[in-house]
N, C-alpha and C positions, 0 to 999 in steps of 0.2 A: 379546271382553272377557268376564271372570268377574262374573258378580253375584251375591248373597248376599242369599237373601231368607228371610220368616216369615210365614207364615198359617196357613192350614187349607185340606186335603183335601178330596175328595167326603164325604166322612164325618164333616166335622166334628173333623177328628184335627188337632190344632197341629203344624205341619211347619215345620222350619230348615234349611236347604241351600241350595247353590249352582246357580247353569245358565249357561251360556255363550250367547252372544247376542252381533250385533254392534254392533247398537244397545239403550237404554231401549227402544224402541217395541215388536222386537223380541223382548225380554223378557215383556214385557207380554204381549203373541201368544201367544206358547207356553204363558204360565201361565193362561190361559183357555183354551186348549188340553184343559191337562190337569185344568181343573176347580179350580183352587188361587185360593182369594181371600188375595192378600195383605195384610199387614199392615202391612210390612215392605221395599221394596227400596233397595237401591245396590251399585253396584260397586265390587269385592273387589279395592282394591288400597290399598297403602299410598303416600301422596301426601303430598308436601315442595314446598310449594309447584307449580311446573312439571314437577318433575320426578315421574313416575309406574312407580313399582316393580313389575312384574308378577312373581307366585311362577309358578314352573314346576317340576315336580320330576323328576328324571330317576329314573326307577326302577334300579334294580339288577338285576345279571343276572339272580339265582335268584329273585327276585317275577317278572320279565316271562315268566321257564321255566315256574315253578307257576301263573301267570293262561294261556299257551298250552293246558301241559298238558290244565288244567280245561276249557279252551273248547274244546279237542278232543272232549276226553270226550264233553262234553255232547250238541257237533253228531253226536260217532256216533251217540247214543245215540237220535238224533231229533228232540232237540230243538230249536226254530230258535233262528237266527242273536239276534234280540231276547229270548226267553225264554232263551236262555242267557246273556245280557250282563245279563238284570236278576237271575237267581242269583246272578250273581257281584255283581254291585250289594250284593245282599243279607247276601250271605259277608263283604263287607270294609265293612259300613256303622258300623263300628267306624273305619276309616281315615276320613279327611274327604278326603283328596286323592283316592284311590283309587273311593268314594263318587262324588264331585261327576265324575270321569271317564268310570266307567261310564255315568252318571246325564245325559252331555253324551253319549257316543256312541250310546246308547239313543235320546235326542231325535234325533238327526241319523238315525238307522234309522226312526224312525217318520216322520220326514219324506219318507221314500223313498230316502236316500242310501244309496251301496254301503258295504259294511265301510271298504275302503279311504281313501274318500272323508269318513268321518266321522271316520278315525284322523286322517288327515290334517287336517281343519279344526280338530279339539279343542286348545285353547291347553292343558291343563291338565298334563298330563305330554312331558316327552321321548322320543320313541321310536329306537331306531336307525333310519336311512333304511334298509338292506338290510331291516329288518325289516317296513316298509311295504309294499315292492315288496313284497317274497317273498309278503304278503298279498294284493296286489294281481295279480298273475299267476297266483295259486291259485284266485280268486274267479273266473279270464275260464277256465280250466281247471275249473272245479269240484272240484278238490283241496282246497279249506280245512283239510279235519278233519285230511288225513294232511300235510302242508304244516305246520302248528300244531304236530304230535307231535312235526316232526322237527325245526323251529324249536326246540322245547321241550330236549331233546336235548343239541343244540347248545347253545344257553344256557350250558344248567346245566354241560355240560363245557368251556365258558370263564370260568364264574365258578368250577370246581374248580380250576381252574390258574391263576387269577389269585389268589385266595386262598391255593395251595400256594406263590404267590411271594413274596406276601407274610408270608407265616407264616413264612418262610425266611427273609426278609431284613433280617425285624426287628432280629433282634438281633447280626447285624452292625453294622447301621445304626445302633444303642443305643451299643453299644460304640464307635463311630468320632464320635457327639456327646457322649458322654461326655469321651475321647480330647480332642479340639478343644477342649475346656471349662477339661479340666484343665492344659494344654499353656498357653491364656490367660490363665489366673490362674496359673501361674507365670511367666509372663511379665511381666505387670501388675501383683502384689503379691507375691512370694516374691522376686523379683530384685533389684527396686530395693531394698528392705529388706539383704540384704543386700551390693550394692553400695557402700550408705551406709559399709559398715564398709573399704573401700576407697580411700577418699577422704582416710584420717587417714594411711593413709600417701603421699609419695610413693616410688611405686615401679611400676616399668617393667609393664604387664598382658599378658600370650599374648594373642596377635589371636583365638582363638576365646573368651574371657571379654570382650573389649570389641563382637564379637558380638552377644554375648548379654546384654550391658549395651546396646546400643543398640539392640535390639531390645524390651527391655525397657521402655526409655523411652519408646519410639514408640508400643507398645500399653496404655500408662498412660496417654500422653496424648490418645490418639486412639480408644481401642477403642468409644467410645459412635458416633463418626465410621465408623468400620472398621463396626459392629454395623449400622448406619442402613443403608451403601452394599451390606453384604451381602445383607441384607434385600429393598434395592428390589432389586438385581439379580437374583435368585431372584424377584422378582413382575412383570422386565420378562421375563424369560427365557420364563416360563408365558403373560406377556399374545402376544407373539409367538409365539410355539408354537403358539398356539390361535387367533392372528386373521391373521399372515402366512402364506400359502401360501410364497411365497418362502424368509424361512426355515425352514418346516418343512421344505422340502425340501432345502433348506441341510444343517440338520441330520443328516435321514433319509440323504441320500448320505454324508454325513462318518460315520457309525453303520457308515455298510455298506463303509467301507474300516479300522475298526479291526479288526485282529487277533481272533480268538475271538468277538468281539461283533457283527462283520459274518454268521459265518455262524451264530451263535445269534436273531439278530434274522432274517434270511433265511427258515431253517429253520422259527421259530413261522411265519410272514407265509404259507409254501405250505402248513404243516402247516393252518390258518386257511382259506385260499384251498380247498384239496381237499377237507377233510369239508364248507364248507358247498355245493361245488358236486357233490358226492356226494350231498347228500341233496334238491338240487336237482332235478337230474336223473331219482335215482329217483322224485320225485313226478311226474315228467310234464313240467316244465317241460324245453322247448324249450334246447337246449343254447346259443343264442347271448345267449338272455336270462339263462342261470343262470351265463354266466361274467363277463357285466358284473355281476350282484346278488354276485357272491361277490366279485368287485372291489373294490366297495362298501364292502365289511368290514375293508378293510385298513386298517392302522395309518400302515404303511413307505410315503409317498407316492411315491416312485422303483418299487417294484415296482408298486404299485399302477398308477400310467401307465404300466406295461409292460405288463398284464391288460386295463385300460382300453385303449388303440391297439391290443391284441390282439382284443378281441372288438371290435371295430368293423370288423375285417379278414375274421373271423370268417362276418358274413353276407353276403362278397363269395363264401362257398363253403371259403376258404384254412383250412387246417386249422391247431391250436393250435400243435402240434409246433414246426410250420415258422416261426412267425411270433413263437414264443419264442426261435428258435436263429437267427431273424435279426433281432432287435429289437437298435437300439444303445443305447439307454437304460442296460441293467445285464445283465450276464453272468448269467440263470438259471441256477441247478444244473442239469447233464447229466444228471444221472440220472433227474432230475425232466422234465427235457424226453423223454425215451428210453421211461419211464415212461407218460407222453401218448401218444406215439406207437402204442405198441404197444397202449394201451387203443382209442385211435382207428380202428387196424388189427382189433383183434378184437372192435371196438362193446361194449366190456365196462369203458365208461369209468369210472364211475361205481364199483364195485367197486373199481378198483385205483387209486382218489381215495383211497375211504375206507382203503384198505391203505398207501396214501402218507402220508395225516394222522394214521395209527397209529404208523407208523415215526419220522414227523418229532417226534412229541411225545416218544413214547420215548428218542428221541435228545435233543433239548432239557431234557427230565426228567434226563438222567444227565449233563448236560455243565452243568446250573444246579447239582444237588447237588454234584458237587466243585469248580467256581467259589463258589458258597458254601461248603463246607467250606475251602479256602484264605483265602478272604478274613478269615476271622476270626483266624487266624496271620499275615499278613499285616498287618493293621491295631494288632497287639500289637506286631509286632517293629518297626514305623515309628514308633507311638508312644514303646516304648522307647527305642527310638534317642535321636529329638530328647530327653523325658525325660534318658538317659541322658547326651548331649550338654551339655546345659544343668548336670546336677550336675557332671562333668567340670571343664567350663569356669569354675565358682565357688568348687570344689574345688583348682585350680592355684594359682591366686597364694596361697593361704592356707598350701601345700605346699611354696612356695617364698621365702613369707614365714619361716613354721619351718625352713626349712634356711638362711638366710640370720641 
């Protein structure tokens, strides 16, 4: 649990912040500890009756890069493991979350816990799991500093490319809610308006004007209904996606049998998979451990259980190669298995991972930009269309009113 307390220092100096603890008593311990008469405690959480809200905040890729980076630095430079952790305390004591983090892993180091062991207990941020291990395996190696760097790295060039997607895909995405918007209010108030003028005569309508008259009427009378059902759908989709295994893997398999978008999703997943067990590897760690932590990192749950039952295979002796080109789960890329192999043959794995996760992004980078360069021609001329359709269709009886 977070507590959030006030007093004073060894020094006399008024101090407010936070410390994690599992109990008040707990609490109490450690602030006599460190010398601090409070003033001041309870715990940091917001409470509605029974119900008790804990904040947690999951950092973003390029702050967890630049906090690696920096804690590299520092341990090269000699400084320990706690003296670097309260520099950085120091650097973001502007942050309150970041602050109260450092400021909980720092306690758990001074209590004797290993780095890992304190990432792991600290309630206060979200850390990736591959990111723990990786921490954790470097610790029993003595790698940290170069482990961190290459963490760091990494990162940063998945928060480049996740950024390049989204900066790309906004303003399709803009254009295609726009589109939907303006598609509904002509539907729900341009139509029926003029429908009404319809009505004074009778005379026989084209099936594509009654249509688009009864289509009309249905999203006039319904679209707060329509809006509501949209909505929860789109928050039951994400709540399962993110809490059933079952469908996610639903999903991930049906992903990886569309056209163009099976082997775009593929391609990131080993591009993913290779640079982080490239820089695994080169730090030292043990190849059976660096292929389950690169596992780890996957998105696509179907390949992922193919890496996963693979390195489980792994330290029976059975080489990657073989145990990708015989897995029945999902057909990996050949090339990428071929690839393996011959890194495996010439112990130069590591190297032609990171030559694999160049290639694969490269490719992915040029087959998102003309997928996104189409998609926005695409979303104009389907717009159009209906648009188009709909004047058409309001347009007829009124044409064959005047010729009549």
């Amino acid at each position: 649990m977070l507590f959030k307390y006030s007093g004073f220092d060894t020094n006399g100096v008024k101090i407010k912040s936070k410390i994690e603890a599992s109990s008040l008593k707990e609490v109490k311990i450690k602030l006599k500890a460190k010398g601090i008469l409070y003033t001041s405690l309870k715990e940091d959480s917001i409470d509605f009756g029974k119900v008790n809200f804990k904040r947690k905040r999951k950092l973003n890729l390029s702050i967890l890069s630049y906090l690696s980076r920096d804690l590299s630095i520092y341990l090269s430079s000699g400084i320990t493991l706690i003296g670097s952790i309260n520099l950085l305390k120091q650097r973001y004591k502007e942050d309150k979350t970041l602050f109260t983090f450092f400021e909980t892993v720092k306690t758990y180091l001074d209590e004797g816990k290993r780095f890992y062991d304190a990432l792991e207990s600290q309630k206060i941020v979200k850390l990736p799991e591959f990111y723990k291990q990786s921490i954790k395996v470097s610790e029993n190696g003595g790698l940290l500093e170069s482990v961190l760097m290459e963490l760091s790295i990494f990162l940063k060039e998945q928060d480049r490319i996740k950024k390049q997607v989204n900066s790309a895909m906004a303003y399709p995405l803009f254009i295609f809610a726009v589109s939907i918007l303006m598609v509904g209010f002509m539907l729900s108030f341009i139509v029926p308006k003029i429908t009404s003028i319809f009505t004074q005569f009778d005379q026989e309508l084209p099936t594509s004007t009654k249509v688009v008259i009864a289509l009309g009427d249905f999203f006039l009378n319904n679209y707060q209904l329509l809006l509501f059902f949209t909505i929860l759908s789109i928050f039951i989709f994400i709540l399962l996606l993110a809490k059933s295994k079952g469908f996610k893997y639903f999903i991930d398999k049906s992903i990886l049998k569309v056209p163009f978008f099976s082997k775009l999703s593929e391609q990131s997943e080993l591009a993913r998979f290779s640079y982080m067990n490239s820089i695994l590897i080169k730090s030292g760690i043990p190849i059976v451990q660096a292929i389950n932590l690169s596992a780890n990192i996957l998105e696509n749950s179907v390949i992922k259980k193919v890496f996963v039952e693979a390195s489980l295979s792994v330290v029976e002796g059975k080489r990657l190669s073989s145990l990708l080109r015989q897995n029945k789960i999902y057909k990996i890329d050949e090339s990428f298995i071929h690839s393996i192999a011959i890194g495996e043959d010439t112990s130069r794995l590591s190297e032609i991972l990171n030559n694999l996760a160049n290639l694969y992004n490269e490719s992915n980078k040029d087959k998102t930009n003309m997928f996104l360069s189409l998609l926005e021609p695409i979303f104009m001329l389907i717009v159009g269309s209906i648009i188009g359709f709909i004047v058409v269709a309001m347009l007829l009886p009124i044409f064959s009113m005047n010729l009549g």
